[in-house]
N, C-alpha and C positions, 0 to 999 in steps of 0.2 A: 477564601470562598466568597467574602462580602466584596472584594475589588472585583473577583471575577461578573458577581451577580450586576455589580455598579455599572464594569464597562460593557457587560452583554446589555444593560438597559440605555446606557449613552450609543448603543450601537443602533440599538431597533428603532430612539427616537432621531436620529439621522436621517435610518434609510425609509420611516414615515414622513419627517420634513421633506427627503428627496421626492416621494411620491407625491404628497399635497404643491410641492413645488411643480412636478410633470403635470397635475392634474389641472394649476394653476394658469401654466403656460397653455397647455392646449385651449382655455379659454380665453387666453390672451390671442393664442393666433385665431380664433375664429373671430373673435372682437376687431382685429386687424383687418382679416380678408371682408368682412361687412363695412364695415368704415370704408375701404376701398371699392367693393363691387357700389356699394350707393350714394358715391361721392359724384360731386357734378362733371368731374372727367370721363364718366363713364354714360351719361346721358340717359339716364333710367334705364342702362341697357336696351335701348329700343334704336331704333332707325335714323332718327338723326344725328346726323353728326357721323352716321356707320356706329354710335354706341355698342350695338350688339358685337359689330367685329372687333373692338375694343377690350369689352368684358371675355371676349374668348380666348382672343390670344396672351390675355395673361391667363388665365386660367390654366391656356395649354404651356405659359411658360412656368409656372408653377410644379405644374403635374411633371414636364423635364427637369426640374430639380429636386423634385422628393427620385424621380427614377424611374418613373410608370412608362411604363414601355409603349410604344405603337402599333397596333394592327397592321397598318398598313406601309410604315416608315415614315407618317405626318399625323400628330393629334388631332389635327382638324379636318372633319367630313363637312366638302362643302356641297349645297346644293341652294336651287335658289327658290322665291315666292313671289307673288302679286302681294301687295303695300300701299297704302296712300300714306304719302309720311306727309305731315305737316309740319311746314319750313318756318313758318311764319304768322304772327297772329298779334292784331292791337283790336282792341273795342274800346271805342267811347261812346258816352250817355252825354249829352249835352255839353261837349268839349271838355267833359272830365274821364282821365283813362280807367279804365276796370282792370282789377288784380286778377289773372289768369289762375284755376286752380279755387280762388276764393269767391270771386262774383262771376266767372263762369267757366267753361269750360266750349272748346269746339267740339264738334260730332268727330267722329274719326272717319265719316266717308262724307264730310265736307268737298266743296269744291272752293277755289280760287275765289276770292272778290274782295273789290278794292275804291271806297266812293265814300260819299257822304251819305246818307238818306234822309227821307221823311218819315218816319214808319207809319206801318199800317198797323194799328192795335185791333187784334181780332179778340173781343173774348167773349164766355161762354153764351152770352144771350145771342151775337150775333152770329156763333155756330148750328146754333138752332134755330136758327131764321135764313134759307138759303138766299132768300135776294137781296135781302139784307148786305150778308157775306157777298154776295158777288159786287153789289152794288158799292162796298167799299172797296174791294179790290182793285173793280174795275176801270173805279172813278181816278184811281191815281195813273200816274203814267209811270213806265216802265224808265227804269230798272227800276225794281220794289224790291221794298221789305217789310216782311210781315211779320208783328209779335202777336205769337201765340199763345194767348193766359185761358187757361182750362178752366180755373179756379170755379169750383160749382155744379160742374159738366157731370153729369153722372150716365156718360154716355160712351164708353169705349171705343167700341166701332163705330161711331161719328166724327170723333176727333182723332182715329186713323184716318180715315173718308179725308177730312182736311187736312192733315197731316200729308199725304199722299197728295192732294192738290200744290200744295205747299210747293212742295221740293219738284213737281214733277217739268217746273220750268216752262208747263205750256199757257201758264196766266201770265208771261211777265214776268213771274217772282226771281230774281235774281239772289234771293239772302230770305232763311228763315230764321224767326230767333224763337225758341221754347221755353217757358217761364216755368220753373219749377219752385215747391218750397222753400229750398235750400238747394243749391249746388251742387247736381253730382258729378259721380267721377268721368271718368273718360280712359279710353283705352284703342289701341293700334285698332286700324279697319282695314280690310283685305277691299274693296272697292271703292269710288267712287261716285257720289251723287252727280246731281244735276244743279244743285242751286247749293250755295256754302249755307252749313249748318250752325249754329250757337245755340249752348243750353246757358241759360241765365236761373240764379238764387234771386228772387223774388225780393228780399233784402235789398238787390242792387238796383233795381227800378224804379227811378225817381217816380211821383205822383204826375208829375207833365213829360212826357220825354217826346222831344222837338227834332232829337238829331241825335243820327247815329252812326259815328264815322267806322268803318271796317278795314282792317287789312286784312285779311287772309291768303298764304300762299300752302298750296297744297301739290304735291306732286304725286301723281300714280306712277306705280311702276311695275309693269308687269313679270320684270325676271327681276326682282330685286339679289342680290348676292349673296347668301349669308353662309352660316357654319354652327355644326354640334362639336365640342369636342369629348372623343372616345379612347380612352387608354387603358391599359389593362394590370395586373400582375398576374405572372402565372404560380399557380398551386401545386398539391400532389398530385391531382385529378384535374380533365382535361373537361370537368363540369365546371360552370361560370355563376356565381352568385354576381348580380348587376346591380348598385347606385345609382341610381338615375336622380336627375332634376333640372328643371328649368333653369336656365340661366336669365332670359330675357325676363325684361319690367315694360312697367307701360311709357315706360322712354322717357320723351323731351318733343315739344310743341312750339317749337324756335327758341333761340336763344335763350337760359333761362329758368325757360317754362319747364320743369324736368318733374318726374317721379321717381322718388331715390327706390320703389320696390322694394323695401328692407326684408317685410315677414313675406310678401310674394313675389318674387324669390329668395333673395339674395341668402334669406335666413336656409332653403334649401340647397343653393347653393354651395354655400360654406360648411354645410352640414358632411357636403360628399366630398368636398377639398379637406375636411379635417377624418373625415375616413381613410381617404389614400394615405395621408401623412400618417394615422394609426398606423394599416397594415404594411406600412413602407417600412416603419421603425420596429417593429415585430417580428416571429418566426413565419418562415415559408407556410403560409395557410394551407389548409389540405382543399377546399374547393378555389379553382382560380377566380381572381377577384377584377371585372370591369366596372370601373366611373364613366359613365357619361351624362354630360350638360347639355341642354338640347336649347335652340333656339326657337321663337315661333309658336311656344305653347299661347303663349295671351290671346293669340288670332285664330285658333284652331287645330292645336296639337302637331304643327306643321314637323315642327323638328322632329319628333319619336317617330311620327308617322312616315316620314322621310327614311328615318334610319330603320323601322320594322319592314319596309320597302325594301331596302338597301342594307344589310346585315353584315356585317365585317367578317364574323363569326358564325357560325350554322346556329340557327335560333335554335336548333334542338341542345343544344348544348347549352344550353342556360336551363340551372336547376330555381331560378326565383330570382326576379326582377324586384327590386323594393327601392320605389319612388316617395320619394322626398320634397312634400312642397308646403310650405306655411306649417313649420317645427319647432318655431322657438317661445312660444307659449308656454299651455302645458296646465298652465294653473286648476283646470275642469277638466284635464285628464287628457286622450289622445280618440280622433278616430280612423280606426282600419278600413278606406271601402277596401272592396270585394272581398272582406273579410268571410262573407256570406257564402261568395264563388269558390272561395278556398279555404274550405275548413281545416284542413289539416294543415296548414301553414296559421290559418289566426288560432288553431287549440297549440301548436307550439309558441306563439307571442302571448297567449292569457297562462298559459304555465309559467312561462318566464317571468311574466308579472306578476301572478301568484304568488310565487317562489319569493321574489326578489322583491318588492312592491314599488316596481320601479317609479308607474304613472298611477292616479289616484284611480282610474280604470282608464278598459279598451272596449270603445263602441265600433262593433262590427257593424257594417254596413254593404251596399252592394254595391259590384264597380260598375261606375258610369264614366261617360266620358268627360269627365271634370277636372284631370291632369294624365300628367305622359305615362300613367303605368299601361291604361287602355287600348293606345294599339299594340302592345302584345300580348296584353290579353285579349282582343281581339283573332291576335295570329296564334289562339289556343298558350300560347308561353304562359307559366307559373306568373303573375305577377299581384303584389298588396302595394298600398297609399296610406301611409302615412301624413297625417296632418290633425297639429295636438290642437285643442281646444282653451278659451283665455283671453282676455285683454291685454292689447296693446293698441300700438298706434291706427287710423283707420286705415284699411288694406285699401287699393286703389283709389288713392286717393295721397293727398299733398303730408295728409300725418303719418303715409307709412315709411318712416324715417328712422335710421337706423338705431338712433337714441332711446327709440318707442320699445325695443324689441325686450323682454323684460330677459329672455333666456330661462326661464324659471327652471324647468323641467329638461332644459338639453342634454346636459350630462346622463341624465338619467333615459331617457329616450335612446341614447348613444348607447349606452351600454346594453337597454334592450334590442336594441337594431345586430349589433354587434356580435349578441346569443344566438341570434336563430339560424346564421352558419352552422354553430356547435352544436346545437341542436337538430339539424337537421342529419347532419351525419351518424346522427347514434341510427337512424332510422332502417 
């Protein structure tokens, strides 16, 4: 009786080493596919370089090897956009170069430009003195550039008013540079200005600045090429629960210059690549299961919106859309929008976190249009957003890097995402 009791207890710590082992690996391959979606071969996922076509077609070669099947006989939906990608980009301050991402960033509806200058330093007293401002403007010759320091302005719509002067290319101004406290981010832009744009951190502005050499190259492009990829598995029922998330980041700014996009996306990303691989290694699920990665969200929900346009599937046949974007936090909990829109789907995720105590809470919220669940909740479709709450790296921006991402709460989010299949079906 004592060898039986011995090997039935060497049996069950095995087959829990086996589990903590499975449980292990699954965090290892998500740790792998992040390492990878935000490595510099993949160009923040954005436009140059084709990055985005990049990040999808592995994504879709992925999804052919866990086994996810095609809608259509190819995982990739393509269709295309308007882009201004920027190829190219150097600044200096007095024949010393500036670190892209640190001491500035370019506008994303820049244009082209390539000289030395003189600059024109505009700041807040001479915005408030119009002849002033013209009379520096005007006093220079053409091609100009102009820096913009606010600093004091307590004037909004004035320093749009110049702002708008600035860029609108009919002073001469060839190049505007904008002075902020610190350095912000930067992200893809769907058109084109008139005059090339720079934002400068205030840090990087010498006290005399005499010269300011520019490259910039910027290209528009009006059918730009890209792709979502959408695969499926089929269930007992010919109803579709949908993973959705973004695949693109805010890219690459010429060679280089890059946003690895960790927690936005990449972290949702990997989220919906370690879901397929779940229900791939599992029993035939009773609701059919589609993954789609959409491109285009950073500029305007292009990709979703593309695909709730364009449906593979009869949108009535999807019982809940749940979008996944900025998840691997967690540490201050999770929040649900359109939680608000959909009550009976977020009283089934506060049960399961009730129940279970998966995330330390779930803030319902209402959906807006601030990631891809919204244009099918637009087209009436069942759809909630996920996105946990927490410190890491800074989101769009040069620290959101995949090292940053803490994972705190992922498993546990996974496992609530996971439940509300189950629990929908008792329904």
């Amino acid at each position: 009786m004592k060898k039986s009791f011995i090997l039935i207890s060497i049996i069950l710590t095995i087959l829990n080493l086996s589990n903590n082992s499975a449980n292990c690996q699954d965090s290892k391959y998500v740790r792998k596919q992040l390492q990878l979606l935000c490595g510099p071969g993949m160009y923040g996922r954005g436009y140059y370089n084709r990055g985005d076509s990049i990040a999808a077609f592995y994504i879709a070669d992925q999804f052919k090897k866990l086994g996810i099947k095609s809608f259509t006989g190819n995982l990739i939906q393509r269709y295309d956009l308007n882009v201004n990608r920027i190829n190219r980009t150097v600044v200096k301050f007095n024949g010393q170069e500036l670190k892209f991402n640190r001491d500035y960033v370019v506008s994303p509806y820049s244009a082209s430009v390539k000289g030395t200058f003189k600059p024109v330093m505009i700041n807040a007293s001479l915005m408030q003195n119009p002849d002033k401002f013209l009379e520096a403007v005007n006093g220079t010759p053409a091609p100009k550039l102009v820096v913009l320091d606010s600093a004091g302005l307590k004037n909004p719509g004035l320093y749009k008013l110049i702002r708008a002067l600035a860029t609108g290319n009919e002073m001469g101004i060839t190049a505007m540079m904008e002075v902020f406290p610190a350095t912000p981010g930067t992200h893809p832009g769907r058109w084109q200005d008139k005059a090339a744009e720079i934002k400068v951190g205030k840090p990087a502005l010498p006290d005399t600045l005499t010269a300011v050499e520019l490259e910039i190259e910027s290209q528009y492009m009006e059918h730009y090429p890209t792709q979502n990829v959408v695969g499926y598995l089929p269930g007992e029922t010919d109803q579709y629960i949908v993973f959705t998330a973004h695949y693109d980041g805010y890219g690459s700014y010429g060679e280089g210059n890059y946003n690895a996009a960790a927690e936005d996306n990449g972290s949702g990303t990997a989220m919906v690549m370690d879901l397929a691989r779940h229900y791939m290694q599992g029993k035939k699920p009773y609701y059919s299961v589609a993954f789609m990665l959409f491109s285009g969200e950073e500029i305007g929900l292009m990709g979703s919106k593309y695909y709730a346009d364009h449906p593979v599937f009869p949108l009535n046949k999807i019982k809940l859309v749940i979008n996944l974007d900025m998840v691997m936090t967690g540490q201050d909990g999770v929040i649900l929008f359109n939680g608000n829109g959909r009550p009976n789907e977020a009283a089934i995720v506060q049960k399961i976190n009730e129940e279970h105590q998966y995330m330390k809470n779930v803030e319902n919220r209402d959906g807006t249009a601030n990631s891809d669940h919204f244009p099918f909740q637009e087209k009436g479709v069942p759809a909630i957003f996920f996105l946990t709450k927490g410190p890491s790296g800074r989101g769009h921006g040069p620290d959101d890097t995949y090292d940053k991402l803490p994972m705190y709460a992922y498993e546990n989010l996974f496992k609530l995402v996971v439940a509300i299949p189950e629990e929908l079906k008792k329904q």
